[in-house]
C-alpha positions as CSV (number, residue, x, y, z in Angstrom):
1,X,16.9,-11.1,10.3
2,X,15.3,-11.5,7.0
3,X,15.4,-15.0,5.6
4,X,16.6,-14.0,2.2
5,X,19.4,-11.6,2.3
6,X,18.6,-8.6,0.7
7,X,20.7,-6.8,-1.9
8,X,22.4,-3.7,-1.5
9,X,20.9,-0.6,-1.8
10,X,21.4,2.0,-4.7
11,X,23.1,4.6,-4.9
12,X,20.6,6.3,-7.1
13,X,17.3,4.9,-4.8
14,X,15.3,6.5,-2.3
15,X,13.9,4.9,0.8
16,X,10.9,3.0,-1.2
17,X,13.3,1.3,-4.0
18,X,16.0,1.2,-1.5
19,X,13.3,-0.8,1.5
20,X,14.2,-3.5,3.3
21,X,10.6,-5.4,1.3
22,X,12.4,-3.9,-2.6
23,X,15.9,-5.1,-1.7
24,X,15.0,-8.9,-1.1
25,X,12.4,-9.1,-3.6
26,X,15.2,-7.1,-5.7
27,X,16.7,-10.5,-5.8
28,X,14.4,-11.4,-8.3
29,X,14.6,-7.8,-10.5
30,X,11.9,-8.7,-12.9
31,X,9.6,-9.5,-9.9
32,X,10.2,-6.4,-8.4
33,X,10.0,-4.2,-11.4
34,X,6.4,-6.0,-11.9
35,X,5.4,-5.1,-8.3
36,X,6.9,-2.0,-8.3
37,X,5.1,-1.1,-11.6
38,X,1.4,-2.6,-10.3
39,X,1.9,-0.4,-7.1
40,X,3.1,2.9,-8.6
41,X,0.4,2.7,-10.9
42,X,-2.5,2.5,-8.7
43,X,-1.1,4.5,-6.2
44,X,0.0,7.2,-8.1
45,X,-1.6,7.1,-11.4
46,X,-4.8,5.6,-10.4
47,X,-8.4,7.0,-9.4
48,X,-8.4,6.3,-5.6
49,X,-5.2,8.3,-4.7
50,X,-2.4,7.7,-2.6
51,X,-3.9,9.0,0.3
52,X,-6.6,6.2,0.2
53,X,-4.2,3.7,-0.6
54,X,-1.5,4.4,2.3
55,X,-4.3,4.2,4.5
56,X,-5.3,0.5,3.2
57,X,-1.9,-0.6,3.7
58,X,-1.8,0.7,6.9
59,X,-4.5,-0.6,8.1
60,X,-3.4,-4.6,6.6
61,X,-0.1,-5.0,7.7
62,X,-0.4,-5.5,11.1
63,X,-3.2,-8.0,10.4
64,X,-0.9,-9.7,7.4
65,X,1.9,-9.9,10.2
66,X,4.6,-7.9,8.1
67,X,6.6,-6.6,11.0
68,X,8.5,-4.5,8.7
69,X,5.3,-3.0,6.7
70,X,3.6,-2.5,10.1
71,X,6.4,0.0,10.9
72,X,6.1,2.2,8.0
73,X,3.0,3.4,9.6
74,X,0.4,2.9,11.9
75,X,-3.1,2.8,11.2
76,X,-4.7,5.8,11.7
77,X,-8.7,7.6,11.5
78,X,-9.3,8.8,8.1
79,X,-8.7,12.4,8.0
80,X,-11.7,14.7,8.3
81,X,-12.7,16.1,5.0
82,X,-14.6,15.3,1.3
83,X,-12.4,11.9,1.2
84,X,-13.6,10.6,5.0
85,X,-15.9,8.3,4.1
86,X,-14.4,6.9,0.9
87,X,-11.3,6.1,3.5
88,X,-12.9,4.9,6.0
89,X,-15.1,2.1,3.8
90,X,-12.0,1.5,2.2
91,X,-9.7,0.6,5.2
92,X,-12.8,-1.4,7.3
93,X,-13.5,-3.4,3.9
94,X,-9.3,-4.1,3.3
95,X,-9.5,-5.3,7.0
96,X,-12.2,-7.6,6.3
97,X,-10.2,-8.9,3.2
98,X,-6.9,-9.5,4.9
99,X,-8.6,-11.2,8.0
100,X,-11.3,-13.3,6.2
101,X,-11.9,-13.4,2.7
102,X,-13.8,-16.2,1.9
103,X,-16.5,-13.8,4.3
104,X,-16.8,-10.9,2.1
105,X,-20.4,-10.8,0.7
106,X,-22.5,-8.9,-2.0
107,X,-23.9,-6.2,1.0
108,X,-20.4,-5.0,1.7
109,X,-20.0,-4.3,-2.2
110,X,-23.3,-3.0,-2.3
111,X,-21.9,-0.3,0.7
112,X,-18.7,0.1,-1.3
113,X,-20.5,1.3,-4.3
114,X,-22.4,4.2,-2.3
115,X,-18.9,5.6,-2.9
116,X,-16.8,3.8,-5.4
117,X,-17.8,3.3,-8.9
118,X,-17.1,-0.3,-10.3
119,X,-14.0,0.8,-11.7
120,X,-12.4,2.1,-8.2
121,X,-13.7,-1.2,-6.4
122,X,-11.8,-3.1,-9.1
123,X,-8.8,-0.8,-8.4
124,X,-9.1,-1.5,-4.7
125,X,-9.7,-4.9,-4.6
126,X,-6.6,-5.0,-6.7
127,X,-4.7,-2.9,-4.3
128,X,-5.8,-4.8,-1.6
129,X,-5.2,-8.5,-2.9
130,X,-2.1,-7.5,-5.1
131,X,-0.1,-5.1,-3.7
132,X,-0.8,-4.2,-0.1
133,X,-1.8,-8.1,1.4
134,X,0.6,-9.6,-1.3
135,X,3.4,-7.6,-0.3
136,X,3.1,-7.8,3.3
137,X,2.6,-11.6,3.1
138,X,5.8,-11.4,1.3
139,X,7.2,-9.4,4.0
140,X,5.7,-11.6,7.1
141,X,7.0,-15.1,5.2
142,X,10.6,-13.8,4.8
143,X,10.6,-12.6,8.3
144,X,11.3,-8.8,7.4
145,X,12.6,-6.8,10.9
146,X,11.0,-3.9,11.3
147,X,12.4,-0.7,9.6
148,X,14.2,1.8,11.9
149,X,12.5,5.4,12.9
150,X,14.5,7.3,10.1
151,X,13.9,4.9,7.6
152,X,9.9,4.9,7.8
153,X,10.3,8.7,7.9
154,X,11.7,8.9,5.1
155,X,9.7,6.1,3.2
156,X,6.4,8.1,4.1
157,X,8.0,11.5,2.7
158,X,8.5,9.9,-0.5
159,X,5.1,9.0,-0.6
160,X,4.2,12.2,0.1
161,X,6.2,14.0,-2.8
162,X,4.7,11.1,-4.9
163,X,1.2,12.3,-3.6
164,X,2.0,15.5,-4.3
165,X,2.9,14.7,-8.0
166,X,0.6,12.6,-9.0
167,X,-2.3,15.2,-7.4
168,X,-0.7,18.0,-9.3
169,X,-1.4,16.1,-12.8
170,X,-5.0,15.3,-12.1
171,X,-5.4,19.1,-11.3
172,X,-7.8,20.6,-14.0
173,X,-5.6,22.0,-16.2
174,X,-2.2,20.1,-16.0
């Protein structure tokens, strides 16, 4: 059982505002509106896509210890395909991060940026540190349960729609 009890969900939610993570960090609404808002905007309106950024989270929370984040989704290899590679760096450098570091070093930004221009490293590093590690420590310290089948079903469909959306208005000609 979480150690903060969460508050009800909305009405007018879906399973990501209406998580068991949003509801007790919805106990402080400003907080949540400022880590929803950090989130949505690199994940949906940023230039790594959600794809890449699901797949970083993914592959922290087990590592954080976030029981619940763990269940949304298991880690998983990058799909084959023009964003492979980008994935793949991008989930073995957010392990690195989450499990040590103080050990991350100029070569592993050097083999980021055979993919990632500076701006996307800064957007990943800030993914990473402020929304996918942050959240799950969050998570981990307030002893979040894991979620139930259904609800990390429907969590990852929102994403997807989200996905979806936010790769429709980066479409040439949107």
């Amino acid at each position: 059982m979480a150690r903060v009890a969460p508050v009800n969900p909305s009405p007018a939610g879906n399973a990501v505002t209406n998580s068991l993570l949003a509801r007790v960090m919805g106990r402080c609404p400003d907080v949540l509106e400022a880590f929803g808002r950090l989130d949505a905007t690199i994940r949906f309106n940023g230039r790594l896509g959600g794809e890449l950024c699901e797949a970083v989270r993914r592959a922290t929370a087990s590592r954080v210890g976030c029981e619940y984040c763990a269940s949304l989704g298991e880690r998983e290899p990058p799909p084959p395909g023009p964003d492979e590679r980008r994935i793949g760096l991008a989930t073995a450098f957010a392990e690195l991060v989450a499990e040590d570091p103080d050990g991350v070093t100029d070569a592993q930004f050097d083999v980021l940026r055979e993919e990632f221009d500076e701006e996307e490293i800064v957007e990943l590093v800030a993914f990473i540190c402020l929304v996918s590690v942050a959240g799950q420590m969050f998570g981990a310290v307030l002893g979040l349960e894991p979620a139930a089948p259904a609800e990390a079903a429907a969590y990852q469909s929102v994403l997807s729609r989200g996905h979806e959306r936010a790769a429709a208005r980066r479409a040439p000609g949107s």
